[in-house]
C-alpha positions in Angstrom: 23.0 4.2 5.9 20.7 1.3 5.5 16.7 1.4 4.5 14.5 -0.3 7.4 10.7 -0.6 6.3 8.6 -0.3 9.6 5.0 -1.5 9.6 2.9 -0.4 13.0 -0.5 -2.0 13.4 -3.6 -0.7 14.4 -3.3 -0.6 18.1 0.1 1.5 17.6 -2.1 4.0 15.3 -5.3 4.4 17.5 -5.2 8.0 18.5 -3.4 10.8 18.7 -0.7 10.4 21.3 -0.4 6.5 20.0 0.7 8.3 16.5 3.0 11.3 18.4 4.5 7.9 19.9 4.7 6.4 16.8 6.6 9.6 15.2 9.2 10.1 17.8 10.0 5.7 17.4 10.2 6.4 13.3 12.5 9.7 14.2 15.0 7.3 16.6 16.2 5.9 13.5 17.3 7.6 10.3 17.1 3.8 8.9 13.1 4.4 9.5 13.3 5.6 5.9 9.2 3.6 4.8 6.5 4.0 6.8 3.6 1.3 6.2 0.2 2.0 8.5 -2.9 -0.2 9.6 -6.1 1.8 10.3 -6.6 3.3 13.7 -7.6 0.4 16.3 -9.0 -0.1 19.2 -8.1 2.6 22.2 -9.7 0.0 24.6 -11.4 -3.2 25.2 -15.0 -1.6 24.6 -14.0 0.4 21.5 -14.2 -0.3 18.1 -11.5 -0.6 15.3 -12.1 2.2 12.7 -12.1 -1.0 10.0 -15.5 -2.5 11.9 -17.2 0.6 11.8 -16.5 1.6 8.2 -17.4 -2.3 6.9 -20.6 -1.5 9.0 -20.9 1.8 7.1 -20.4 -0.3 3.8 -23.3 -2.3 4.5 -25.9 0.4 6.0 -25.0 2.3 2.9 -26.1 -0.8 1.0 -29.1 -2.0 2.7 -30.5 1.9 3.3 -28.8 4.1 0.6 -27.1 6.4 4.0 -24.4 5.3 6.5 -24.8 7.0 10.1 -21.9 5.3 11.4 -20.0 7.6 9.6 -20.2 10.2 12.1 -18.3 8.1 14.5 -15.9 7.5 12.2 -15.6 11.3 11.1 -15.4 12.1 14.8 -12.6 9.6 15.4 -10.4 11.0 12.8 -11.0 15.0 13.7 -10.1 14.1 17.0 -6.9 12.6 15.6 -6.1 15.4 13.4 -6.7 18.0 16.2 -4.9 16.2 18.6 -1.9 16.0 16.3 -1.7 19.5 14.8 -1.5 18.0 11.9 -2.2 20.7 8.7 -4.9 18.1 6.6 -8.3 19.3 5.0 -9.8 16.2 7.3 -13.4 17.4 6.8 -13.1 17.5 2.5 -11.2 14.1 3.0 -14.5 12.5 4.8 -16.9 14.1 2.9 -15.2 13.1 0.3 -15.0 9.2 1.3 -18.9 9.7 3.0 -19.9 10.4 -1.0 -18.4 7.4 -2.0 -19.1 4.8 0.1 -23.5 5.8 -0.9 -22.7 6.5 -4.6 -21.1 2.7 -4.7 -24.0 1.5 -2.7 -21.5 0.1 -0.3 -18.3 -1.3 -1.8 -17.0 -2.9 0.8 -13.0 -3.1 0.0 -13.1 0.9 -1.0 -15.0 1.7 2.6 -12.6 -0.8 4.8 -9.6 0.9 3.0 -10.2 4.3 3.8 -9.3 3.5 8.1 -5.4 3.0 6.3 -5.4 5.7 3.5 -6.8 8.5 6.2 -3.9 7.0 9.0 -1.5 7.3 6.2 -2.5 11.1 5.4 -2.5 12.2 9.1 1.2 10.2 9.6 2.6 11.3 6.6 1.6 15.3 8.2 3.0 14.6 11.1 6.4 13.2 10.2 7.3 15.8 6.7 7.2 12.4 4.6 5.4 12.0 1.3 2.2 10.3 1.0 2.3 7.4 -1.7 -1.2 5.8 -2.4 -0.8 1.9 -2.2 -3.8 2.1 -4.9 -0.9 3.5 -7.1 1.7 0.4 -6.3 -0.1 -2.5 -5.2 -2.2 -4.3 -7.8 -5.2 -7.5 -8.0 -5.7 -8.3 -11.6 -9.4 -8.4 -12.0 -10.5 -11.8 -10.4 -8.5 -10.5 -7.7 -5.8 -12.4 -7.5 -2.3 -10.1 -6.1 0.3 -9.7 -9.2 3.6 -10.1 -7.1 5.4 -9.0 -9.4 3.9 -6.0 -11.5 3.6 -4.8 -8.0 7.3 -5.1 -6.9 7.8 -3.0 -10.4 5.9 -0.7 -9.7 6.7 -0.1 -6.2 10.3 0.2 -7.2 10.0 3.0 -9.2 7.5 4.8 -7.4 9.6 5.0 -4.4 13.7 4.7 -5.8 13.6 8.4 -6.0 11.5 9.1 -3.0 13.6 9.2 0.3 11.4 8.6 3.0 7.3 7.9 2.5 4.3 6.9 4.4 2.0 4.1 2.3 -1.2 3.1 3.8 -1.3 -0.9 4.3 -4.2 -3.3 3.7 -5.1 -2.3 0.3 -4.2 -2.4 -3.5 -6.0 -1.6 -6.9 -7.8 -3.7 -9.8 -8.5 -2.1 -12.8 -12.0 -1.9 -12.1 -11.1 -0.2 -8.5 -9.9 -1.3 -4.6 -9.1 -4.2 -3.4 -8.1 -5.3 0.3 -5.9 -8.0 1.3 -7.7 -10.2 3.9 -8.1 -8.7 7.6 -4.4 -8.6 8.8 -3.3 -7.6 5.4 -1.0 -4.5 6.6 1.5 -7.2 7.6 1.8 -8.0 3.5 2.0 -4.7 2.7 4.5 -3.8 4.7 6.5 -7.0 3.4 5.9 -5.8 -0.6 7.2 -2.5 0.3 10.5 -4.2 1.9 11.1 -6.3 -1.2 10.6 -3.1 -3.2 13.3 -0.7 -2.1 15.8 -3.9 -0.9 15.4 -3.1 2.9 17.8 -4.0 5.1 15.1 -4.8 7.9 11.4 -5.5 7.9 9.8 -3.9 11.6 6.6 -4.9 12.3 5.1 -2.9 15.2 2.4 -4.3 17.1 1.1 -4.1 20.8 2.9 -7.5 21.6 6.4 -8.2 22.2 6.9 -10.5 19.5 6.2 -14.5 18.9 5.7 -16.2 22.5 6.3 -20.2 22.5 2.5 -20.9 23.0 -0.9 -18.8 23.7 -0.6 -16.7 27.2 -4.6 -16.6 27.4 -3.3 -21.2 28.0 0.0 -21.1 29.0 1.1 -18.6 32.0 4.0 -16.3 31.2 5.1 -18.5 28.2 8.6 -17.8 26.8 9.3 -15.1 24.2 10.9 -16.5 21.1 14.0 -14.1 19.9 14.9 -15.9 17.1 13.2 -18.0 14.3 13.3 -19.2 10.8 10.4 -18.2 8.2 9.4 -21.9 7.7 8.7 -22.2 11.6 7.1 -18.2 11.2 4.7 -19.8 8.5 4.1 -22.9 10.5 2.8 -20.9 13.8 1.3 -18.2 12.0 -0.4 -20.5 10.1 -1.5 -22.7 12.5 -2.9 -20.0 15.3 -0.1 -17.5 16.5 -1.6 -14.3 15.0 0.9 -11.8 15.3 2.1 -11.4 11.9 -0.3 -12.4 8.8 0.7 -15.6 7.3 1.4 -14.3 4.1 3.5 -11.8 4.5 6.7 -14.1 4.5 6.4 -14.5 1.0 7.8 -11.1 -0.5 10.7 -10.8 2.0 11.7 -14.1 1.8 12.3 -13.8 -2.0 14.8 -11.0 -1.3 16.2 -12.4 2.3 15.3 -10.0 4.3 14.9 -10.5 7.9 11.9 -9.5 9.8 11.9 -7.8 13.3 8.6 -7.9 15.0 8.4 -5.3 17.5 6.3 -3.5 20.6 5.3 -0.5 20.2 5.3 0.2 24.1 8.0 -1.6 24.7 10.6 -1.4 21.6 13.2 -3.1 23.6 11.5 -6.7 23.2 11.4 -8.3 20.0 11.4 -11.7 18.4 13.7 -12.0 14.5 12.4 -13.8 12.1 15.5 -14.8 9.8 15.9 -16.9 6.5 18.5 -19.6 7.8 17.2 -22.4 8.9 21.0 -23.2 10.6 20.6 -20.2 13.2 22.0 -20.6 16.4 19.1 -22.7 18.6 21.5 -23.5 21.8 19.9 -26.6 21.7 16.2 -26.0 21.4 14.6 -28.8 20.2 10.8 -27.0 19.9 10.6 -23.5 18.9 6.4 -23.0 19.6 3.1 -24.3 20.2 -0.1 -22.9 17.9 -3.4 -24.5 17.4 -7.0 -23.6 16.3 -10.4 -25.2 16.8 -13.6 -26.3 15.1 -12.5 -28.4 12.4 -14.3 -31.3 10.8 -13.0 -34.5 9.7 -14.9 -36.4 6.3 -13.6 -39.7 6.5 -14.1 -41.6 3.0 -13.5 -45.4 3.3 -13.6 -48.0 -0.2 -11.7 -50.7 -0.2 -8.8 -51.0 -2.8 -9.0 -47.0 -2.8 -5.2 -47.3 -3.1 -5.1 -48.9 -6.8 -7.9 -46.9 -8.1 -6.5 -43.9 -10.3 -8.1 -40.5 -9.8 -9.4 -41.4 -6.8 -8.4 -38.4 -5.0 -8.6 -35.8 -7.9 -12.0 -37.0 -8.2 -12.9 -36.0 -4.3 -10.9 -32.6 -4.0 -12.6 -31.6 -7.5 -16.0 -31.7 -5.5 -14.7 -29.3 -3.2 -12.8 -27.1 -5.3 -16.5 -27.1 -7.2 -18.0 -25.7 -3.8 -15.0 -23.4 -3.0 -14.0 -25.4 0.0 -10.4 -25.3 1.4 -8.7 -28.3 3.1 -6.4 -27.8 5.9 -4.5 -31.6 6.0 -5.3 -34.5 3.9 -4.7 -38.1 6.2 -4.6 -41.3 4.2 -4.2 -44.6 4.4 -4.9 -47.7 2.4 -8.4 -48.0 2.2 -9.1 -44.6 3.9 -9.1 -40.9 3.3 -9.5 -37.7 6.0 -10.4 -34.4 4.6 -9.8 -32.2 7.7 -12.1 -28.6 6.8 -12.2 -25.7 8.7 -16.0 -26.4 10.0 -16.7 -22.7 8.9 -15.8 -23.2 5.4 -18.7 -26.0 5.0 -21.2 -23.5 6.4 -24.6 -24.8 4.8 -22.7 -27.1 1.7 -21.9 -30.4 4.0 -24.9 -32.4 3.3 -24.8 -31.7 -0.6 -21.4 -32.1 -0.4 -21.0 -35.4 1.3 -23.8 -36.7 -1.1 -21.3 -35.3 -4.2 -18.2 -37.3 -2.6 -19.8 -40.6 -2.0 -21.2 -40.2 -6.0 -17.9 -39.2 -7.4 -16.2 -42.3 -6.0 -18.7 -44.7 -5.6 -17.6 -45.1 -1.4 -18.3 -47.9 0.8 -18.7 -45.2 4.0 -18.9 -41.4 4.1 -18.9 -40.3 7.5 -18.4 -37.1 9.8 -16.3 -36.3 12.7 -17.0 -32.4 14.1 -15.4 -30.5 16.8 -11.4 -31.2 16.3 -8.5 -29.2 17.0 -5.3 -29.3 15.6 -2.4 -28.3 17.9 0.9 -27.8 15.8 4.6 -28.6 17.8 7.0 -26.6 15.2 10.8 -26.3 15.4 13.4 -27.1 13.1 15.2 -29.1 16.6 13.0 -31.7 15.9 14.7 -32.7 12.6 16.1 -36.1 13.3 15.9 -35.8 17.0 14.5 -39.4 17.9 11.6 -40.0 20.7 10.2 -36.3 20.2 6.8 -38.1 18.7 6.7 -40.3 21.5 7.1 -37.8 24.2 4.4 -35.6 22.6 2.2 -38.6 22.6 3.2 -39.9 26.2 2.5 -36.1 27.4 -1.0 -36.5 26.3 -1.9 -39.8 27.3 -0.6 -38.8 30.7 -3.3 -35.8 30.8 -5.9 -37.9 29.6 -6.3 -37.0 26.1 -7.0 -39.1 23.1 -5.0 -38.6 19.6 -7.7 -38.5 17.0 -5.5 -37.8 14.2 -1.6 -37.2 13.3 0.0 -35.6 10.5 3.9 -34.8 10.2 4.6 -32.4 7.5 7.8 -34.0 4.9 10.0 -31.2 6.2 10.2 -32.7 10.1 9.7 -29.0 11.3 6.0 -30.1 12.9 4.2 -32.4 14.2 0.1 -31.7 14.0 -1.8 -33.4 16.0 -5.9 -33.4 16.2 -8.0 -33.6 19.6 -11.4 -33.2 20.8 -12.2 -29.2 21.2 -12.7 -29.6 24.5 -9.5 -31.0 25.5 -7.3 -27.8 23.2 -6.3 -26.1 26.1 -5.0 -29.0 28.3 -3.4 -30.5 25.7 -1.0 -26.9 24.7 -0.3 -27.3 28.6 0.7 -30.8 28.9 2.8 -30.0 25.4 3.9 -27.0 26.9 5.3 -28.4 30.2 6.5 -32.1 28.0 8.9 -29.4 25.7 9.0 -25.7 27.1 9.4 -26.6 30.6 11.3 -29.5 30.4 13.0 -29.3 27.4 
């Protein structure tokens, strides 16, 4: 029999019959062997996710010394419980994490943890399987960077003599105490877990039906992708397609293992996510369409930029001195783009424009806000001549103007960077150019 490490996210978790579902998919398959949970989520569009309210308790408990929203958190879970049957001292649990969350005067990674470590409890109950703290397995040293592979250690030996287990996602340990993965972060767990005990097959249940070839809130009943490598899986995820958390390629990719993402409410559609970048495509030259908005552009101009040495170490040292990530770096002769995520120079452009033009002495330090970056990913593309042109044809035909183009060295993408207000036409007129017509 093989091992199969199933992740289900929040909106597969948000109440009790959403876990009794949950249960009966986990006792289908005897391969269901590691159980990896997300905090409960929303039970409809005007609720809230258990994660929200407990980040919100975090602060009040800061700010005032007491965190009211507790009770609706506390109610949430008693609900669950009772719902469930489930034989857990819920109320000591709570009180328990309630105490915490003022004696810490709000630490926010402990609070936001507790929605997963609770789930993880009550599923664990309800299926017979034995509760292993990811506090215990997954460790941040203590700047908080994740140790790959102390944790793959220790997971190992934690769980080779454990048959079946339920391990709440999200979170780790630092010496000094918890430590959460970014929002999303269930996704990694559940892909450390896989590396761990050498599963056969990564699920990751979620309330979609897997990857779709481009945003259905754009594009009207855009295909579902069954099959794709994890370069194009980092790619889309990357670049806008949030179903599964950018980073949690990483650990099963290391061991080759293939990733099945899954719905929850309807387990019979599902795209795979595979290591070979050789898989059958039937032809497919594009595999998806992701993009994101609200980027900025600082375009840096000095002439014979090209012959000065440390130019650009010079310029990405100011923003690694302001904690500033870049997105794409477009260059030319006398020119340099920094593309920025606009959020990430929240309150530090000025100062930092004034530190760039210092640093290297430039002619012209200027500013271009509101771009978005629409990515065309597919490993089809590789050596496949005209698909640039086509993708710029399709957008000159819809009126769009080009502001910037970057091709990544592995010919998988094409990135392309637009005025916000023309992202959604522009995924359509890509969309019908590739998808429709392909």
């Amino acid at each position: 029999m093989g091992i199969k490490v199933c992740k289900f996210g929040g909106t597969s978790l948000a109440d009790s019959a959403a876990i009794e579902r949950v249960a009966g998919i986990v006792r289908a398959d005897g391969e269901r062997k590691y159980i990896v949970v997300s905090a409960p989520g929303k039970r409809d569009k005007k609720d809230e996710k258990v994660t929200d309210l407990l980040y919100r308790c975090a602060d009040e408990a800061r700010q005032t010394g007491d965190c009211p929203t507790f009770l609706l958190i506390k109610k949430r879970f008693k609900e669950i419980v009772k719902g469930l049957k489930v034989d857990i001292d819920m109320e000591g649990e709570l009180e328990r994490i309630r105490e915490r969350i003022i004696s810490s005067r709000g630490d926010r990674d402990y609070a936001a943890s507790r929605g997963e470590y609770l789930n993880a409890l009550i599923l664990a109950a309800k299926l017979g399987y034995e509760f292993v703290d990811a506090a215990d397995i997954i460790k941040f040293d203590r700047k908080g960077a994740f140790d790959s592979e102390y944790t793959n250690d220790l997971a190992f030996l934690r769980l080779k003599n454990i048959e079946r287990a339920v391990i709440p996602g999200f979170y780790g340990s630092t010496p000094d105490g918890i430590k959460t993965f970014s929002r999303g972060g269930s996704d990694i767990t559940g892909s450390i877990i896989a590396r761990a005990v050498g599963a056969d097959l990564y699920e990751n249940w979620t309330d979609v039906d897997g990857f779709l070839t481009a945003d259905p809130k754009i594009v009207e009943n855009p295909k579902l992708i069954d099959m794709l490598s994890y370069r194009e899986l980092r790619e889309l995820s990357y670049m806008g397609a949030f179903v599964l958390h950018s980073e949690a390629v990483f650990p099963v990719r290391k061991a080759n293992i293939p990733i099945e993402i899954k719905n929850t409410f309807h387990p019979e559609r599902s795209t795979k996510i595979v290591a070979a970048e050789d898989y059958d495509r039937t032809g497919k030259l594009v595999t998806g369409i992701a993009g994101k908005k609200d980027f900025t552009v600082i375009f840096i101009e000095k002439q014979m930029m090209n012959s000065e040495l440390g130019f650009c170490r010079r310029v990405l040292s100011v923003l690694e001195h302001y904690e500033i990530s870049i997105e794409h770096i477009p260059t030319g002769i006398d020119t340099m783009c920094l593309v920025i995520h606009s959020e990430e120079l929240d309150g530090k452009l000025d100062v930092v424009l004034d530190k760039i033009k210092s640093a290297v002495s430039a002619d012209n330090v200027s500013v271009f806000h509101g771009l978005a970056m629409i990515a065309l990913v597919g490993h089809g593309m590789k050596n496949r001549i005209g698909t640039a042109g086509r993708l710029f044809s399709a957008l000159g035909r819809a009126g769009i103007n080009v502001r910037m183009i970057d091709q990544g060295s592995s010919e998988i993408n094409i990135i392309v960077g637009i005025d916000n207000k023309d992202y959604e036409n522009a995924i359509r007129a890509i969309y019908n150019e590739f998808l429709i017509n392909p």
